[in-house]
N, C-alpha and C positions, 0 to 999 in steps of 0.2 A: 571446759575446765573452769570451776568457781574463779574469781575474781579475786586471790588469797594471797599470801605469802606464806609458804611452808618449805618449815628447814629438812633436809632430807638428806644423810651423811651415808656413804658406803664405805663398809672395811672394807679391805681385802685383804683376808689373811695372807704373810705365812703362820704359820702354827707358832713358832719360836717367839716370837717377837711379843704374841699377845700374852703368851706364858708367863715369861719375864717383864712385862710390864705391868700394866693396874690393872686390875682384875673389875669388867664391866659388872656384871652380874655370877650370883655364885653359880647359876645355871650353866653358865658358858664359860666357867673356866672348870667346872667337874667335866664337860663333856670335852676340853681341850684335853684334862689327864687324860682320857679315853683312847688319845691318838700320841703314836709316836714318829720320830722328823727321821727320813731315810739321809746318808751321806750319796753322793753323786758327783766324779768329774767327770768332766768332758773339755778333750785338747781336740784343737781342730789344729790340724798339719797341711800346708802348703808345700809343693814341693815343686820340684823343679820342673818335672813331670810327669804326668799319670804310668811310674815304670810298673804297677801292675797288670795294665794294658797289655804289655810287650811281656811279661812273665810268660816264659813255657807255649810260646807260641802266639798270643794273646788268648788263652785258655780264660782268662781271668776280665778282657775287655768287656761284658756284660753283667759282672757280677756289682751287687749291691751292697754284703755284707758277707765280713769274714767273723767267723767265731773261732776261739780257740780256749777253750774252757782252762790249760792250764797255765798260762799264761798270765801278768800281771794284769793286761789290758785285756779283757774277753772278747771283748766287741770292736768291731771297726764296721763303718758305712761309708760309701763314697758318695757322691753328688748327683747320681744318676736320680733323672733322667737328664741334668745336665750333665756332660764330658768337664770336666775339670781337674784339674792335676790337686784336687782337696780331698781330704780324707778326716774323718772324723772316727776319734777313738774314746770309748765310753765305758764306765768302770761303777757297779752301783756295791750299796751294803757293807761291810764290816772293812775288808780289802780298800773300798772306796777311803772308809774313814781314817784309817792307817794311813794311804798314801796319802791323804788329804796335808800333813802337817810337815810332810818333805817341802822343798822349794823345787822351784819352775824348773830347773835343767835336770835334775835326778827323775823327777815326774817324765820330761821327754825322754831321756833314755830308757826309762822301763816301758815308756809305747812304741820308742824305736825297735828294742830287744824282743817284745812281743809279737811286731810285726816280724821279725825278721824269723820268730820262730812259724809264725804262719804262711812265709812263703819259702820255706824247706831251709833254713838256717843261713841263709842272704845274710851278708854284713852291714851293721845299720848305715855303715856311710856310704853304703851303695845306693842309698832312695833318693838323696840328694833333698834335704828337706833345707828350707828356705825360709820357713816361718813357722811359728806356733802359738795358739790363742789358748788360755787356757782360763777355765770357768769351774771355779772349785767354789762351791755353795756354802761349804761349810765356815769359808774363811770373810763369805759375802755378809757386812754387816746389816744390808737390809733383809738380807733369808736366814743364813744358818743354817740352811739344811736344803734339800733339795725338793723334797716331799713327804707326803702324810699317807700315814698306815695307820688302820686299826689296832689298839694292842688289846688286852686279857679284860673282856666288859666294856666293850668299848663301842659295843654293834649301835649304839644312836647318836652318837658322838657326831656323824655328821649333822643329820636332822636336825640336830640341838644348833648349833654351829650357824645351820641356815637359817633358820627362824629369826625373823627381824623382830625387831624390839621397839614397840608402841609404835608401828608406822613411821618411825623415824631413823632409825638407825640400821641398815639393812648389810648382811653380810655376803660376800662371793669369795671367790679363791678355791682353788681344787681341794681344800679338807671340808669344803660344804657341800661338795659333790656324792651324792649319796650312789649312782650308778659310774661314772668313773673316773672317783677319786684319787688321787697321785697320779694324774697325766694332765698335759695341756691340753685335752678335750676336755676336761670336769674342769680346769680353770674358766674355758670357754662357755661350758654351758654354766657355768653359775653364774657367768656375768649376763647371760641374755636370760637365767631367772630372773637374777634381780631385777634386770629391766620391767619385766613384766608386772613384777610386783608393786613397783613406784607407777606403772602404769594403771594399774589397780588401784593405786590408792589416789591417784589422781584423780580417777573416774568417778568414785567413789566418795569423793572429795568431802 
């Protein structure tokens, strides 16, 4: 490595943030329009004990995820492969964003009500819950949202996004992930692009 000092800065998006803030270049904020920010919560429930376990026999003690499509909460996963009385309940898109702007005890009862509709109409205060964390993106003022989607013209909106800017200013975050963007795997691999790239330009010095 040259004998230098070079300034080297990484974003990391989320989408929202950069939207509403200074606009770097006009390149990279045409290709921000390009993308739209999904709503997302996610309660994690403790409870007294894993009583899915003991449901109907324990019929239910190797199961990993319950879905229940009509339901407020769709999704539930428990902790497997660890045994733990946690349970995690997960609500994405339009539904997500409505309940988004309720408060914390209305939000547990429509995951309680939900569950209760997926283990044959159980009464919610029969799970015995104990605690509840709750992670609502929308109201987080460092995200605002939970994830990035393509919208109408939008198909380069990553690539643009990733492209650093004169070897100095180099971008990650899952809206840069051109293979798979909106998960924490295209968070992870845009961080170990970017690495490569400051690796690059080091070499290259």
């Amino acid at each position: 490595m040259p004998d230098e000092h070079v300034r080297i800065a990484i974003a990391g998006y989320p989408h929202s943030a950069i939207v509403d803030g200074i606009a770097i270049f006009a390149a990279k904020q045409r290709a921000l329009e390009g993308l739209a920010f999904g709503p997302v919560l996610k309660l994690s429930l403790r409870f007294r004990k894993a009583f899915w376990e003991e449901i109907d026999g324990g019929k239910y003690a190797g199961a990993a995820f319950f879905h229940s499509a009509d339901t407020a909460f769709p999704t539930f996963w428990t902790s497997l492969p660890l045994r733990s009385a946690l349970m995690t309940a997960w609500i994405a898109g339009p539904k997500a964003a409505q309940l988004s702007t309720r408060e914390m005890p209305y939000i547990i009862d429509k995951a309680l009500e939900s569950l209760a509709t997926v283990f044959g109409g159980k009464a919610p205060d029969e799970f015995g819950l104990e605690a509840a964390y709750l992670h609502n993106w929308q109201t987080d003022p460092f995200a605002r949202g939970a994830y990035s989607y393509i919208a109408a013209g939008g198909s380069e909106a990553r690539s643009i996004l990733a492209a650093p800017l004169e070897d100095t200013l180099f971008f990650a975050g899952e809206a840069t992930d051109e293979d798979e963007g909106s998960t924490v795997t295209g968070a992870l691999q845009s961080g170990a692009r970017v690495a490569k790239e400051i690796a690059r330009r080091f070499n290259h010095g």
